[in-house]
C-alpha positions as CSV (number, residue, x, y, z in Angstrom):
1,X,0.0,0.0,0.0
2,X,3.2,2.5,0.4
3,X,3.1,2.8,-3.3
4,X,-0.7,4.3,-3.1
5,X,0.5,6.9,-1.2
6,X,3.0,7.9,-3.1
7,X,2.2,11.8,-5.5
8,X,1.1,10.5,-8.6
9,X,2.1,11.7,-12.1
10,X,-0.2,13.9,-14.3
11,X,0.4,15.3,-17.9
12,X,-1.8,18.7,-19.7
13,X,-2.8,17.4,-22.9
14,X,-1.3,20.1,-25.8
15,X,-2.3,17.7,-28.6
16,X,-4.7,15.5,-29.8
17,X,-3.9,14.6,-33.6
18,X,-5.9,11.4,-34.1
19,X,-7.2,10.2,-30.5
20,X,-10.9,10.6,-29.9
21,X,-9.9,10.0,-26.3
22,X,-7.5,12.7,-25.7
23,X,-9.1,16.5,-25.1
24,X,-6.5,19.6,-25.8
25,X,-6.1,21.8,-22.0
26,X,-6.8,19.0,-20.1
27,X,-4.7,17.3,-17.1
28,X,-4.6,13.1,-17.6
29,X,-3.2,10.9,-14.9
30,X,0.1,9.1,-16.3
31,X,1.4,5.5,-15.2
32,X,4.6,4.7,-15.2
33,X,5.7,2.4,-18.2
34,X,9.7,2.3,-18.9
35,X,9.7,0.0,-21.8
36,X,7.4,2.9,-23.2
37,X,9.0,5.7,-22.5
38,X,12.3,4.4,-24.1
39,X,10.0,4.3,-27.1
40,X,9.1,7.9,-26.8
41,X,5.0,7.1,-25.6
42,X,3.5,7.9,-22.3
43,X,0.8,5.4,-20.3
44,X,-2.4,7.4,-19.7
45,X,-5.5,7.5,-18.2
46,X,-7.9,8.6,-21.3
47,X,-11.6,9.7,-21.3
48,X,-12.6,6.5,-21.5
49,X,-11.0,5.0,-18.0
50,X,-8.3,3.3,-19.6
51,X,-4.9,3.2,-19.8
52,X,-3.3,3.6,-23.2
53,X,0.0,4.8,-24.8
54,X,0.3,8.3,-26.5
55,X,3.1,10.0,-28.0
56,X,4.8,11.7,-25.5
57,X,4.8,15.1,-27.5
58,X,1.1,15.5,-27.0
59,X,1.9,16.0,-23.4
60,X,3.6,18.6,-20.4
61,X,4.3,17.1,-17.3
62,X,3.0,18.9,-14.6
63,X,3.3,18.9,-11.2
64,X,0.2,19.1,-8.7
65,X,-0.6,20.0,-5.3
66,X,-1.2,16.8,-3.0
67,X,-5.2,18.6,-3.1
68,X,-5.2,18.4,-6.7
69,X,-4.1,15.1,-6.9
70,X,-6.2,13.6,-4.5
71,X,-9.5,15.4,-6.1
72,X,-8.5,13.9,-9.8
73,X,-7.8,10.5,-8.3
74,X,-11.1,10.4,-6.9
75,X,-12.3,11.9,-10.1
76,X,-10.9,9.2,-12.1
């Protein structure tokens, strides 16, 4: 369970080219996938509740308050 409490990693969308699940200006929750981000893709959380990979230029990392984090989790 130490790994639940652990700040979780969000990305703002900046594009969309292609993905019906993606939305430009909005924050997605990201999962950490190494064998995908040597490939230059990102894990995310899309509108439809699933994880899937993206190119990692359609997103910014961002970092969140604890608050925000929590109220996206619960969100999600």
């Amino acid at each position: 369970m130490a790994k639940e409490s652990k700040e979780q990693s969000f990305a703002l969308c900046i594009e969309n080219k292609e993905c019906e699940d993606l939305e430009k200006r909005k924050i997605y929750r990201v999962l950490p996938d190494d064998e995908a981000a040597k490939e230059g893709y990102m894990r995310i959380i899309d509108e439809s509740g699933e994880d899937y990979l993206y190119p990692e230029s359609y997103f910014v990392l961002v970092e969140l308050p604890r608050e925000a984090q929590e109220a996206l989790q619960v969100a999600s």
